[in-house]
C-alpha positions as a Markdown table, in Angstrom:
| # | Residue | x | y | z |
|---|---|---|---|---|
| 1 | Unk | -82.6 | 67.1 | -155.5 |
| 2 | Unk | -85.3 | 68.5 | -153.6 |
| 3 | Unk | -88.1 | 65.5 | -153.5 |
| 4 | Unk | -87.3 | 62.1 | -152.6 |
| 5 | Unk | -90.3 | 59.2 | -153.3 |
| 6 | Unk | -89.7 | 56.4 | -151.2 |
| 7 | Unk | -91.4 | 52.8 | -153.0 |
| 8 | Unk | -92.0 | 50.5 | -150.3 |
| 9 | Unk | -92.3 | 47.2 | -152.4 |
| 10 | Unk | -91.6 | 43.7 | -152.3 |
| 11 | Unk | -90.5 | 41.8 | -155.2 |
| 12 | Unk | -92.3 | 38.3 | -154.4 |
| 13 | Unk | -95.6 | 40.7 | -154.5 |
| 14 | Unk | -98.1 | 40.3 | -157.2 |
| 15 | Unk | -99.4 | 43.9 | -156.5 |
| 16 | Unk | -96.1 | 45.5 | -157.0 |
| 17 | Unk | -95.9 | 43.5 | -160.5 |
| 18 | Unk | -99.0 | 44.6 | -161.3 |
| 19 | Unk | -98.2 | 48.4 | -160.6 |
| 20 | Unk | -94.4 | 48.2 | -162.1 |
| 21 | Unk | -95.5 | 49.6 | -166.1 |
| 22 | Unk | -97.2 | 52.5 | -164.2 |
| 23 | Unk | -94.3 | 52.9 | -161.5 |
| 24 | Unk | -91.7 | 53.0 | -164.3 |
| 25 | Unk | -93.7 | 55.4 | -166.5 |
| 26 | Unk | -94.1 | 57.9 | -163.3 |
| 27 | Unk | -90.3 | 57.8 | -163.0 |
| 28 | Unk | -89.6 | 58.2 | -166.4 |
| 29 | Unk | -91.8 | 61.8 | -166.7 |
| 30 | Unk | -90.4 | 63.0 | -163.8 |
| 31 | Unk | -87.4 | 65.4 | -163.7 |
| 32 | Unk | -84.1 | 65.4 | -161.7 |
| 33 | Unk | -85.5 | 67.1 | -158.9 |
| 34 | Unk | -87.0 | 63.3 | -157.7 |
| 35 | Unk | -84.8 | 61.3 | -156.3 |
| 36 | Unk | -86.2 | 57.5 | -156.2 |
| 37 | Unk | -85.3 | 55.1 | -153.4 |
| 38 | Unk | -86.7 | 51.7 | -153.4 |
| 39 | Unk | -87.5 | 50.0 | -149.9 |
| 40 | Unk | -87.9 | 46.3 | -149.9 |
| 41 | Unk | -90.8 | 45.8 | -147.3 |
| 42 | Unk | -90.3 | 41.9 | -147.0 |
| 43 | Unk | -94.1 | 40.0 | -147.0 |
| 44 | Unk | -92.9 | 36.9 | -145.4 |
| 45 | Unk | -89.8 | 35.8 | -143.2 |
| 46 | Unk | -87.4 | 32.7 | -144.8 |
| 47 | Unk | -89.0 | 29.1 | -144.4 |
| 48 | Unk | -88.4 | 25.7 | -145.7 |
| 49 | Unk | -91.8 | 24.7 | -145.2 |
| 50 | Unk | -94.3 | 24.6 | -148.0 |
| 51 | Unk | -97.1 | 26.7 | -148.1 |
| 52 | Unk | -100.6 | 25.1 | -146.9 |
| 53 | Unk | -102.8 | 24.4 | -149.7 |
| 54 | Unk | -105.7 | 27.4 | -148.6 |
| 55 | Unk | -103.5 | 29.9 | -149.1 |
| 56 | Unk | -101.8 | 28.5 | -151.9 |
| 57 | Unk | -105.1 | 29.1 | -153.8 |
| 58 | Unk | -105.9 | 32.4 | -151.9 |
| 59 | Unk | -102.6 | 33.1 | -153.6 |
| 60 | Unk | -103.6 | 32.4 | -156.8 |
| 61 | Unk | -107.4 | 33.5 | -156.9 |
| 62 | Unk | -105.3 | 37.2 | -155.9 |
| 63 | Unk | -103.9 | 36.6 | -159.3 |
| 64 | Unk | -106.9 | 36.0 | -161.0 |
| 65 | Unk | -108.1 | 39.1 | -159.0 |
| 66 | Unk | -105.2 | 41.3 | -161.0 |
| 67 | Unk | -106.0 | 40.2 | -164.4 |
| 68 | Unk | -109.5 | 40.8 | -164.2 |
| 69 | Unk | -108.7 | 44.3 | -162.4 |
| 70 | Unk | -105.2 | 45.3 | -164.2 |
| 71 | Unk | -104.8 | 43.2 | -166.4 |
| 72 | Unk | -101.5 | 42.0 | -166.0 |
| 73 | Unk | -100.8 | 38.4 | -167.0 |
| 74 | Unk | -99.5 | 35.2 | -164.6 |
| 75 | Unk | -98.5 | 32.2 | -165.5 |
| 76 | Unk | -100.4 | 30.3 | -163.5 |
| 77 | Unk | -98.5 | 26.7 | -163.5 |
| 78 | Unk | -95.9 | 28.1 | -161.4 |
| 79 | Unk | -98.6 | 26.6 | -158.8 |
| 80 | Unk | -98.1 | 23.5 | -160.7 |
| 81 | Unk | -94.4 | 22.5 | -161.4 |
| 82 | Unk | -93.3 | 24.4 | -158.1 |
| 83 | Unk | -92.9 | 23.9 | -154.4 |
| 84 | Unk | -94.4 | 27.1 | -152.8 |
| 85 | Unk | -93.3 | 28.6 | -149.8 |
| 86 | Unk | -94.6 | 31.7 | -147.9 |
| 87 | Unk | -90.7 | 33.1 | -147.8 |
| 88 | Unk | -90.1 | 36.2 | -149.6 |
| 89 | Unk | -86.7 | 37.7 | -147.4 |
| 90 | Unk | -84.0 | 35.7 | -149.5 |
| 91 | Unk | -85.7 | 37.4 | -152.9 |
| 92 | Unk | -85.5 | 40.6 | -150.9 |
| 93 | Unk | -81.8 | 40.1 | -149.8 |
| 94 | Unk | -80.8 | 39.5 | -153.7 |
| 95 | Unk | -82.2 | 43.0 | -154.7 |
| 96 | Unk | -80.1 | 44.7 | -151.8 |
| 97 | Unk | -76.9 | 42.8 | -153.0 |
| 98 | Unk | -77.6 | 44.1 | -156.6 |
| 99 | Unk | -78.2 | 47.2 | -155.0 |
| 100 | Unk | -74.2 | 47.3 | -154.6 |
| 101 | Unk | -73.7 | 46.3 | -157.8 |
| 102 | Unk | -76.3 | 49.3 | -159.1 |
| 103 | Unk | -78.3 | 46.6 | -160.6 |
| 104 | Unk | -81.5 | 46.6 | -158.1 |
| 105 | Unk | -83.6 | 47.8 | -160.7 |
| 106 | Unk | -82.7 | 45.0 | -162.9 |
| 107 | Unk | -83.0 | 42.0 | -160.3 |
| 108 | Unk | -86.3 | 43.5 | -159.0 |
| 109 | Unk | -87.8 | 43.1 | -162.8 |
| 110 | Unk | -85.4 | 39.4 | -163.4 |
| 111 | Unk | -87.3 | 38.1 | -160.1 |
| 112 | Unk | -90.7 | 38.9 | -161.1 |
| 113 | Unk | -90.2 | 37.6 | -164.5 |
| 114 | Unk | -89.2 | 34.4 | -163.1 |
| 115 | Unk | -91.5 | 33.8 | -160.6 |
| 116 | Unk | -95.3 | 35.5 | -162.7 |
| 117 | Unk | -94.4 | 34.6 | -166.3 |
| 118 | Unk | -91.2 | 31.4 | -165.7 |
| 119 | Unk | -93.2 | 30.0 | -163.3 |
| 120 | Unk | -89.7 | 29.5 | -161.3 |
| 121 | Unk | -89.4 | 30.1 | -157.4 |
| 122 | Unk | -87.4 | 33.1 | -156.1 |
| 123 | Unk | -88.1 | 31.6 | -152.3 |
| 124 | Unk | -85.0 | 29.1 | -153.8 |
| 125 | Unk | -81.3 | 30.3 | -153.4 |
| 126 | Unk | -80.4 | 28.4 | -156.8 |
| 127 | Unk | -83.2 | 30.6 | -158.4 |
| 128 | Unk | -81.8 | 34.0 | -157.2 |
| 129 | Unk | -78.2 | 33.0 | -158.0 |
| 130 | Unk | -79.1 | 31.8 | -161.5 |
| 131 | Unk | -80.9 | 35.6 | -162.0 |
| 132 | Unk | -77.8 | 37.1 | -160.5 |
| 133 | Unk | -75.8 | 35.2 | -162.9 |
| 134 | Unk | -77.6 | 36.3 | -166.0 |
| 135 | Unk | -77.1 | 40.2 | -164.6 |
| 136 | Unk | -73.5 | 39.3 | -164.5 |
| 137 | Unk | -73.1 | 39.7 | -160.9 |
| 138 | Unk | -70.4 | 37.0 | -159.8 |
| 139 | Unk | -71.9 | 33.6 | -158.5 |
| 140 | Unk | -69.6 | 33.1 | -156.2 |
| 141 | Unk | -69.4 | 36.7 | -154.4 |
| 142 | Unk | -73.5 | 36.7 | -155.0 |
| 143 | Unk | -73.4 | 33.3 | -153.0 |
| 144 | Unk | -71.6 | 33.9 | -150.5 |
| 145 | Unk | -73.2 | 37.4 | -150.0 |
| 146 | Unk | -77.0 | 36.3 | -149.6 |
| 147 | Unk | -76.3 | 33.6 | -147.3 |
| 148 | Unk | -74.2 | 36.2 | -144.9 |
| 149 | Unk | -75.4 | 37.7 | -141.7 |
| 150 | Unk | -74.3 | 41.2 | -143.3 |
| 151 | Unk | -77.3 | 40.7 | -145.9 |
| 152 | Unk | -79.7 | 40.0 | -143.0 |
| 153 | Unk | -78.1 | 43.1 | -141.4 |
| 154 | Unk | -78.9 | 45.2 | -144.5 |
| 155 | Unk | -82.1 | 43.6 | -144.8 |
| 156 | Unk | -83.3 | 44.9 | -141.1 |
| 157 | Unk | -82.2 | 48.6 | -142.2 |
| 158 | Unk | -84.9 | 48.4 | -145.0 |
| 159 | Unk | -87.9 | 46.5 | -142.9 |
| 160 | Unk | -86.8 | 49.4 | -140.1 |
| 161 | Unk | -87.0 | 52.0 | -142.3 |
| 162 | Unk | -90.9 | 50.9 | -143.7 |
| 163 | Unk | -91.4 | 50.3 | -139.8 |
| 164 | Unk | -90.3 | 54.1 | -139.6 |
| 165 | Unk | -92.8 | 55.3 | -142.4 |
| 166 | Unk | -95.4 | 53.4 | -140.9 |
| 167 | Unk | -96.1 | 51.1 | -143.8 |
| 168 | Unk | -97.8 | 47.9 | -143.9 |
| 169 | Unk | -99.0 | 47.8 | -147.4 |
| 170 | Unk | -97.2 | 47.1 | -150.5 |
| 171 | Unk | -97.1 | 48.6 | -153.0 |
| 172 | Unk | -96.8 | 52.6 | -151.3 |
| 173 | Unk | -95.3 | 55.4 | -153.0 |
| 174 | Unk | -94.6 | 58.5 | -150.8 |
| 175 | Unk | -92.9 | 61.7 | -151.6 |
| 176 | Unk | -90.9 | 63.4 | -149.1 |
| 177 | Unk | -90.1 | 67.4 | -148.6 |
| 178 | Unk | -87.4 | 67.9 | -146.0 |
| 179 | Unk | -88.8 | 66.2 | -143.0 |
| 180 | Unk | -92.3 | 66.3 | -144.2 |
| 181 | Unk | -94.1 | 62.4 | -145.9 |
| 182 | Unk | -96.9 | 62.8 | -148.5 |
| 183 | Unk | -98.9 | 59.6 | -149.3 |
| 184 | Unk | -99.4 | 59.2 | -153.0 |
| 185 | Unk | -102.4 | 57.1 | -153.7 |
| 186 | Unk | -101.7 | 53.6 | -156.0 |
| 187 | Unk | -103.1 | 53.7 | -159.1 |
| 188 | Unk | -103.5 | 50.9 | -161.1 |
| 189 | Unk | -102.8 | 52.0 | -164.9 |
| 190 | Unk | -103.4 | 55.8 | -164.4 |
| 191 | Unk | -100.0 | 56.9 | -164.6 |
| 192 | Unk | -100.9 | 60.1 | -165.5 |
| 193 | Unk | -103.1 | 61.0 | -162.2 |
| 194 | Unk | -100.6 | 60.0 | -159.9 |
| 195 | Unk | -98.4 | 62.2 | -161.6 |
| 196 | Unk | -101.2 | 64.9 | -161.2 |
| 197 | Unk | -101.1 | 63.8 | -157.6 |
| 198 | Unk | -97.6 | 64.4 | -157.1 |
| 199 | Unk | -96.9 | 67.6 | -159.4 |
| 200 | Unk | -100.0 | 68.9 | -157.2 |
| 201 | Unk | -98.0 | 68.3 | -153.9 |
| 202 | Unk | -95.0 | 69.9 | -155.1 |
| 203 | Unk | -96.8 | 72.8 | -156.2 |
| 204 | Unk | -98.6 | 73.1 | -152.9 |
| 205 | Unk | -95.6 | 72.5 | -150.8 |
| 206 | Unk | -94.1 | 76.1 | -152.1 |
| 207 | Unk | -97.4 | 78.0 | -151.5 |
């Protein structure tokens, strides 16, 4: 392989759900010379406290702000039938466990379809076993993996390596060449220009 493109993401962001149909048709045009490695960039550290009201609806209106601009769709009574919290490390620690079980992919999409369109809360350990449950991951292993200190340790290599790339906003796609990082600019339903973006890099790179 001789690109890699590093997504910096995080899977409690509405941004990243938003830019997942365009991420998913970039990686499936691209050829074997691309290797893809997710980063989970972790928005908010683990709390039990529920989220103030203001940002709860700054939250929300950001929702609103995606339909009208993307026009992805929310179910917006999570806000309604949930408890939020501003906690998005456990739901980061359950993709990097079904990392080992080569299901990251899979609990990345199972997390955002429970918390935009199920309106259930991935900030909740019983949510993120249930999902790792339905991907056939074993509950009890899955439990007793997420709650460890090893998952935390895991979970610092990722935030270290976004510290490393200098990345603060999610979603980022950047494409690697040996020791050299390329930014490729987020676009919101133009797969096909940030292709351009990147098969224009490549090509560059070599001349």
């Amino acid at each position: 392989m001789k690109y890699t493109l590093y997504y910096i993401h995080d899977p409690m962001c509405s941004w990243c759900y938003a830019f997942k149909p365009t991420l998913n048709e970039i990686k499936n045009s691209l050829d074997k010379d691309y290797k893809f490695i997710n980063i989970v960039g972790g928005l908010a550290k683990h709390t039990e406290e529920p989220m103030p009201k203001d940002m709860q609806e700054m939250i929300e209106n950001i929702w609103y702000q995606i339909e009208n601009e993307v026009g992805t769709k929310f179910n917006h009574n999570f806000w309604r039938v949930c408890t939020p919290r501003r906690s998005t490390y456990e739901a980061c620690k359950a993709v990097i466990i079904a990392r080992q079980y080569n299901k990251e992919e899979q609990m990345i999409e199972a997390i955002q379809e429970a918390y935009y369109q199920k309106a259930l809360n991935p900030s909740n350990w019983e949510t993120l076993i249930s999902l790792a449950q339905e991907l056939n991951i074993p509950k009890e292993e899955f439990e007793e993996k997420i709650k460890s200190n090893k998952a935390q340790t895991l979970l610092e290599e990722d935030l270290n390596l976004r510290r490393k790339l200098k990345v603060r906003v999610f979603p980022t796609l950047l494409l690697k060449y040996k020791k050299e990082i390329y930014p490729i600019n987020i676009q919101y339903n133009e797969p096909l220009k940030m292709l351009k973006q990147i098969k224009d890099l490549t090509s560059n790179i070599y001349f």
